[in-house]
Every structure is written in structure tokens, then in C-alpha cells.
C-alpha positions in Angstrom: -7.0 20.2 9.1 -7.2 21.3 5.6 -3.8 23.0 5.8 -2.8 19.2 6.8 -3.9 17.7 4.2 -2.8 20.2 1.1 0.8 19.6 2.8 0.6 16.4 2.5 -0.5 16.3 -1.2 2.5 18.4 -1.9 4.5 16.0 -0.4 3.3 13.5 -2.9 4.6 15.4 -5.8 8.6 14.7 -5.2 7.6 11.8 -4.0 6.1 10.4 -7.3 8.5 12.6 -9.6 11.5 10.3 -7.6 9.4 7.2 -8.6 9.0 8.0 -11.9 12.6 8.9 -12.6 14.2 5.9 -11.2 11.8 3.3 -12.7 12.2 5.2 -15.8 16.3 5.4 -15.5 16.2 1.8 -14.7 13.9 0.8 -17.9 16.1 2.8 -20.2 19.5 1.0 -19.1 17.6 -2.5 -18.7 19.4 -5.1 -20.9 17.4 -6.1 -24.1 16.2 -4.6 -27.1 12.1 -4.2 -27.1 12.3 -3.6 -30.7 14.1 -7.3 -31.3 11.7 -8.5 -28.7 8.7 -7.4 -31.1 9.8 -8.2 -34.2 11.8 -11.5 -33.9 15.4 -12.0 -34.1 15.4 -12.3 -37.4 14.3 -8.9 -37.9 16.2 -6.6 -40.2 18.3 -3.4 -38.9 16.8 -1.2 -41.0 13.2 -2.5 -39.3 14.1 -2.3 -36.0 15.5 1.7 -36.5 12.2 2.1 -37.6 10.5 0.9 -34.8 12.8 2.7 -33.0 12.1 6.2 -34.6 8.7 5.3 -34.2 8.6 5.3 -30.4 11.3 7.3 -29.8 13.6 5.3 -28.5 16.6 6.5 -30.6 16.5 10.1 -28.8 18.8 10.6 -25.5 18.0 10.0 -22.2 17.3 13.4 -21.2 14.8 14.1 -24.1 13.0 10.8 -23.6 12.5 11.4 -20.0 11.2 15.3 -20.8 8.8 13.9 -23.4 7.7 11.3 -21.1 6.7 13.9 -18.1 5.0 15.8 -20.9 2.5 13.1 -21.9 2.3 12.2 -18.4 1.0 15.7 -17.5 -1.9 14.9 -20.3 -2.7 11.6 -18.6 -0.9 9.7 -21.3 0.9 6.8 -19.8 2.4 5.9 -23.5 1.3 2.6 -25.8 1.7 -1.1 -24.9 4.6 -2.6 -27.3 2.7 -5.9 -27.7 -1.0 -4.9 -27.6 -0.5 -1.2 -29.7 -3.3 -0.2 -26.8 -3.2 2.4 -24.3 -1.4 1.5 -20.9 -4.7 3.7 -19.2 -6.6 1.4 -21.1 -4.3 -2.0 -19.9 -4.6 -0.9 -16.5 -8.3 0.4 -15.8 -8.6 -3.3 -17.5 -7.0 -5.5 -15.0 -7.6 -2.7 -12.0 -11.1 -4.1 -10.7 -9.8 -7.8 -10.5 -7.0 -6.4 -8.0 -9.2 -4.2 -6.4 -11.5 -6.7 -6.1 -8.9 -9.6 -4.4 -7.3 -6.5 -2.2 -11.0 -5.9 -0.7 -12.0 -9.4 0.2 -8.0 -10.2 1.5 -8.5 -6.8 3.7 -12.0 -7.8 4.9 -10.7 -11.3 5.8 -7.4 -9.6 7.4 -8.7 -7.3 9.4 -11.8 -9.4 10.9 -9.8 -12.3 12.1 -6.3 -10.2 12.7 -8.2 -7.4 15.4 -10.7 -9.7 17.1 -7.3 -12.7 17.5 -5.2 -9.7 18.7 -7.5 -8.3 21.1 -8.4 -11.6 22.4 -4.9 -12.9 22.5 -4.2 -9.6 24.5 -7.2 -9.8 26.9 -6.3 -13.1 27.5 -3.0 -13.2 27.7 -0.5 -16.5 28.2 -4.2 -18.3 27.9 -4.3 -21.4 25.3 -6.3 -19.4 23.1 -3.3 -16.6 23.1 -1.1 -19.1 22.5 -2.9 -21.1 19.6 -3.4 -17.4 18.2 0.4 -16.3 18.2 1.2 -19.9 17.0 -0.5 -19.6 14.3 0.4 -16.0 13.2 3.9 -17.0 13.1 3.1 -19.7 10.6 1.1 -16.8 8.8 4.1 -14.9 8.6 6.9 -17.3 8.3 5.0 -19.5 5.5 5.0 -18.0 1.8 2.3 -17.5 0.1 2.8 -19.2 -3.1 3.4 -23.1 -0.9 0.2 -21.8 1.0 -1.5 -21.6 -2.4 0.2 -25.0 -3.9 -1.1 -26.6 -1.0 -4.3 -25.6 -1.0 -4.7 -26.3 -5.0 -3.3 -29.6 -3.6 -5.8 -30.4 -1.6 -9.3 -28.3 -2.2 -8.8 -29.2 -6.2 -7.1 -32.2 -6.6 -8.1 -34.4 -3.6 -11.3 -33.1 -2.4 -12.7 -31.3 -5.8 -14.5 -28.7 -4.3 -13.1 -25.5 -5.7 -11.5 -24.4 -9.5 -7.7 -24.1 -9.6 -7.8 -20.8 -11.4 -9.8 -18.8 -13.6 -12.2 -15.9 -11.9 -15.3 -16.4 -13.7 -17.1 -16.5 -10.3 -17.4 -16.2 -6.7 -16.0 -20.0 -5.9 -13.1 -18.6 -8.2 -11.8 -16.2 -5.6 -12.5 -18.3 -2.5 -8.7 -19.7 -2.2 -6.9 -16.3 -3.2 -8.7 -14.6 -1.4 -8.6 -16.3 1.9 -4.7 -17.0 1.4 -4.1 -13.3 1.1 -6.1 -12.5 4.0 -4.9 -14.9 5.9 -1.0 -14.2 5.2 -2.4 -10.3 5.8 -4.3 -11.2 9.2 -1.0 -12.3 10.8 1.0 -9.2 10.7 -2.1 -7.2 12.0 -3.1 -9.6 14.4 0.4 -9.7 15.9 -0.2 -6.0 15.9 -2.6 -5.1 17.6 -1.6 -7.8 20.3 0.9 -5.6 21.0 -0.2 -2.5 21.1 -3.4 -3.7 23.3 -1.2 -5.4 25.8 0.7 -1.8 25.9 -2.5 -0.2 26.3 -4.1 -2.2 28.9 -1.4 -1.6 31.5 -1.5 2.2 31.4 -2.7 3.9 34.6 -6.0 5.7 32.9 -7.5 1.6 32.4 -6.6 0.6 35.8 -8.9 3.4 37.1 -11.8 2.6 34.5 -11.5 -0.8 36.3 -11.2 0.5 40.0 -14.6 2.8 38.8 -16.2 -0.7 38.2 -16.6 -0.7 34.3 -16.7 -4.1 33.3 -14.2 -5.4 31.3 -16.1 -5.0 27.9 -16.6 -1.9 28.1 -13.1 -0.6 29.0 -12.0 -2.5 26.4 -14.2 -1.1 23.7 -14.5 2.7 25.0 -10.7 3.0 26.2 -8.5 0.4 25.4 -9.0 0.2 21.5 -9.4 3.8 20.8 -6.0 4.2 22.0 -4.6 1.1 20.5 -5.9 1.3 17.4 -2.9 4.2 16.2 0.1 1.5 15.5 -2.5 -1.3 13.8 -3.8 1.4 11.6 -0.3 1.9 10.5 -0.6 -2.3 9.6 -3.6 -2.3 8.3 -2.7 0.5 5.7 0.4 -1.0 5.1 -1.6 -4.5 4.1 -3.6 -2.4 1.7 -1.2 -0.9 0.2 0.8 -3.9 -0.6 -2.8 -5.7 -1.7 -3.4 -3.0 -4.1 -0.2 -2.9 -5.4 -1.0 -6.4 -7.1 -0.6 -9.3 -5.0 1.8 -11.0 -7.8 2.1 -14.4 -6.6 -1.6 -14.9 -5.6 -2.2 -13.8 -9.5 0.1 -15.5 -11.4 -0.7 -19.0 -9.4 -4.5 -18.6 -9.9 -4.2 -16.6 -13.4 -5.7 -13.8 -12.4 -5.9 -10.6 -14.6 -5.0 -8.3 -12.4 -2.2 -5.9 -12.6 0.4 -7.7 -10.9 0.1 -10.5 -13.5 -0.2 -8.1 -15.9 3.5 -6.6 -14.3 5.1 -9.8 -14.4 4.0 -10.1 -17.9 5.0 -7.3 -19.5 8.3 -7.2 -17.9 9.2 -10.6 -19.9 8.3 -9.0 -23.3 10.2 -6.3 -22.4 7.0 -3.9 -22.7 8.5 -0.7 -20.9 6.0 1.6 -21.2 3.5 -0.9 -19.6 6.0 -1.5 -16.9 6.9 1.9 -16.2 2.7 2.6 -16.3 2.0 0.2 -13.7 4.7 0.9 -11.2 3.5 4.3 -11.1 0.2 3.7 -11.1 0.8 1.8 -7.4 3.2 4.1 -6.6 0.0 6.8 -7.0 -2.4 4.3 -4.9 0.1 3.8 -2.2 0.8 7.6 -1.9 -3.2 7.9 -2.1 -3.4 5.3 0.9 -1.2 6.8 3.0 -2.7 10.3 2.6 -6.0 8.5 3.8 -4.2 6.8 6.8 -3.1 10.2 7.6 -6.4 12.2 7.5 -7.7 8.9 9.5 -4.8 9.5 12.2 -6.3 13.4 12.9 -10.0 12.2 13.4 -8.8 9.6 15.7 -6.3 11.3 17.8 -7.0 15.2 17.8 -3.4 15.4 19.5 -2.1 15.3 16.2 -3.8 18.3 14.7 -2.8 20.2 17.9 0.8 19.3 17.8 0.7 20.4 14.2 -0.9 23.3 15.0 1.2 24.5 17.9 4.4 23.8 16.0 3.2 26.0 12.9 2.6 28.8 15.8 5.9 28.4 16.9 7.4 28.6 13.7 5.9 32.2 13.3 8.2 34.9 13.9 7.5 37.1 17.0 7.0 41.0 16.8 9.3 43.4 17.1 8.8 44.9 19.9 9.9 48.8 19.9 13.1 50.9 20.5 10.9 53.0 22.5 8.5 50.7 24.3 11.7 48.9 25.3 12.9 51.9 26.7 9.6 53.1 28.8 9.5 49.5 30.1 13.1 50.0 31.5 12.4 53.6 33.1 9.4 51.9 34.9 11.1 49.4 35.7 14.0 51.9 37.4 
């Protein structure tokens, strides 16, 4: 298990270097001058090669992207254009507000999406399977942003029973939250119907039936253990792109999370905090998946095994010897 996991950490480490060096590469040849940006367009040359001298920006490519891994071996994610602040400092800001919309959103997701899936699975062709997949395809199909107009629309403006925006308390997150879980609840939901209703048919169920389980409890003890490999796949998935910054959800309800804070700096043309906060989800969606991994071996120990018996056959059998080859052939004879 532990050789497992260290595997998998190495395989972060391309992994993020690749992320790095194309959001980097795609900073550098973005149209726009951040030093204009700054200082105005009515800024002098001679000012804006100063600012550019001062943050480097009038090296090459090559020696920006070396100095750039260098500080980012310290920790050091560079310095906001606008704010003359840390990008660490930006982030671990506007983290908590994303972290918390991504919880609530996930617990809201993944109680309504698994109990609707294994109902609409149990119960299949019923009305309530059909009200259920009815409305995960509007989940789905709908976008989140007219989901969040209209209910501004109505829970604001007509009935005045929530804020618009602003998260200076728990009423504050009631709408983003429940819009995010409930555009999140869809995809696991139509999920785990699936995988239940492949599940449920296997031969090893129709015995725990024939044995005279009730229902319940081959659904709980067999039927979900096994079913539950594919929707963990969803549900990390959902909480990866939750934690990445749910952009839309922020920027409609002003937020100050980090997907706002994306969106914001990349209209001031504030690379380094671009370039800081696509790697910092690029880290938590690696970290997520590592998780989902580790999760996948204490749920199904056929993983480990097949691991296992493929690093044993990997190995490189002994030589066996010239002259116990040749006894074995006289005996044989």
C-alpha cells in the first residue's frame, strides 16, 4: 500500500511541472503589457522598463521560467502586480470561502445524488425513477449562472427572503450553495443509478435474495459496496472541480473566493496571481485524486492485489544453472 501511494506522488511531480510550464508559456506570450496595465497608458517608456527590470520581465523566456521554478522550490509564488502582496498570501486569503462553498455544495451533492440514484435504481421505470432522472437532466442540461439569475429572481426580488450577495453569514451561502450542489447532485446521481442497476443484476445478488435477505440489506451489505467504485470516480471529480473555484457561483454572488479572485486578476493582467492560482488547483486536484486513489484500495482490496501481482511479474526470474539444467536432463533420460 505504501509503495502505492509513493508511486503515485511521483506521478504528481511531471504532472504539475507540465502545468506549470504551459500556464506559464501561455502567460508569457498572452497579448498585453502588465506594466501599461499598472501604470496607465499615459505612462512613460522609460517607467514602464523600470517596472519591467524590476520584475523581471525584460529577461528571456528560458531565464524567467528557471527563476520562476527556483522561487517556487522556496514556496514563493511571486508578488501580485496590483496589490504589491504575496500571491501565498492572496490565496490562503480567498481559500476558506471556496473551501467553504465546495463543502456545503459536496454535502448537498452527495446526500441527494446517492440516496435519488439508489432509489431511482431499486425502483426502476417507477414514477419516482422517472421524476428523479427528469430532473437530473435539467440539473445537467441547465447552467448554472440562469439557475442562480433565477433564483436572485425570485428568493430576492419577489419573495425577499434571502441577500443577493455578500457572505457575511449563513443566509449568505444558502443559494450558492444549494445551486452548486444541486447542479453537482445530478451527475452523481445519474451515476450511481447506473452503476446500481449494473450491480443489482449480477449473479452473487440474486443468490443473497434466493438466501432470503431482505431487500435492505442486500442493498446496503452487497449492492453498494460494489457500486460505489464508478460514483467515487464522480464524486471526486465534483470535488475537484468545487475546489477548483466554482467561478460563476462567485462572481454572481461576489464571493471572495479564488475563482473570483481568477477571473479578476486575469483582467488586470496580474500574471503572477494567475499563474499562482492555476497551480494552486492544479496541486488540490492532483491532492484529490491521490485521496480517491488510496480510497479505491481500502474499498476494493483487488486493487492492491492486482498491483501487487503485476510488480511480481515484473521481477526477473533466476537463472537457473548450466549444471542443474544438465542433471535435470540426465534424470530425465
Amino acid at each position: 500500500m505504501l509503495k502505492y501511494i509513493f508511486k503515485r506522488i511521483l506521478l504528481m511531480i511531471p504532472v504539475l511541472f507540465c502545468v506549470i510550464t504551459i500556464v506559464f508559456s501561455l502567460m508569457y506570450i498572452a497579448p498585453g503589457d502588465p506594466a501599461r496595465t499598472m501604470l496607465g497608458e499615459n505612462a512613460t517608456h522609460e517607467a514602464i522598463e523600470a517596472m519591467h527590470k524590476q520584475y523581471g520581465l525584460d529577461k528571456p523566456y528560458l531565464v524567467q521560467l528557471y527563476n520562476y521554478f527556483k522561487n517556487l522550490l522556496k514556496g514563493d509564488l511571486g508578488q501580485s502586480y496590483v496589490t504589491q502582496h504575496r500571491v501565498v498570501d492572496e490565496i490562503v486569503i480567498r481559500f476558506p470561502y471556496t473551501l467553504k462553498l465546495a463543502t456545503g455544495a459536496s454535502l448537498v451533492a452527495l446526500v441527494i445524488g446517492l440516496s435519488a440514484g439508489i432509489v431511482s435504481a431499486v425502483r426502476q421505470y417507477s414514477a419516482l425513477d422517472k421524476i428523479f432522472t427528469m430532473l437530473a437532466l435539467f440539473g445537467v442540461s441547465a447552467p448554472t449562472f440562469w439557475m442562480a439569475m433565477l433564483c436572485i429572481l425570485l428568493f430576492c426580488v419577489r419573495l425577499n427572503w434571502l441577500p443577493p450577495s455578500g457572505s457575511y453569514g449563513f443566509e449568505y451561502w444558502i443559494m450558492p450553495v444549494f445551486i452548486c450542489g444541486c447542479s453537482a447532485c445530478a451527475y452523481i446521481m445519474r451515476m450511481t443509478r447506473s452503476s446500481m442497476l449494473e450491480v443489482i443484476r449480477q449473479d452473487y445478488i440474486r443468490t443473497a435474495r434466493a438466501k432470503g435477505q431482505t431487500e435492505m440489506l442486500t442493498i446496503t451489505r452487497h449492492a453498494m459496496k460494489n457500486a460505489f467504485l464508478p460514483v467515487l470516480t464522480a464524486i471526486g471529480i465534483t470535488v475537484s472541480h468545487l475546489l477548483a473555484g466554482s467561478v460563476l457561483m462567485e462572481t454572481v454572488f461576489s464571493l471572495p473566493g479564488i475563482g473570483k479572485f481568477l477571473i479578476d486578476s486575469v483582467q488586470t493582467k496580474d500574471y503572477p496571481c494567475v499563474t499562482g492560482t492555476v497551480i494552486w488547483i492544479a496541486f488540490c486536484c492532483v491532492i484529490i485524486n491521490l485521496v480517491v486513489d488510496m480510497i479505491y484500495c481500502v474499498i476494493d482490496p483487488r486493487i492492491k492485489t492486482a498491483y501487487q501481482s503485476g510488480r511480481k511479474k515484473q521481477r526477473p526470474q533466476p537463472a537457473v544453472k548450466a549444471e542443474s539444467r544438465g542433471k535435470a536432463g540426465a534424470i530425465s533420460g
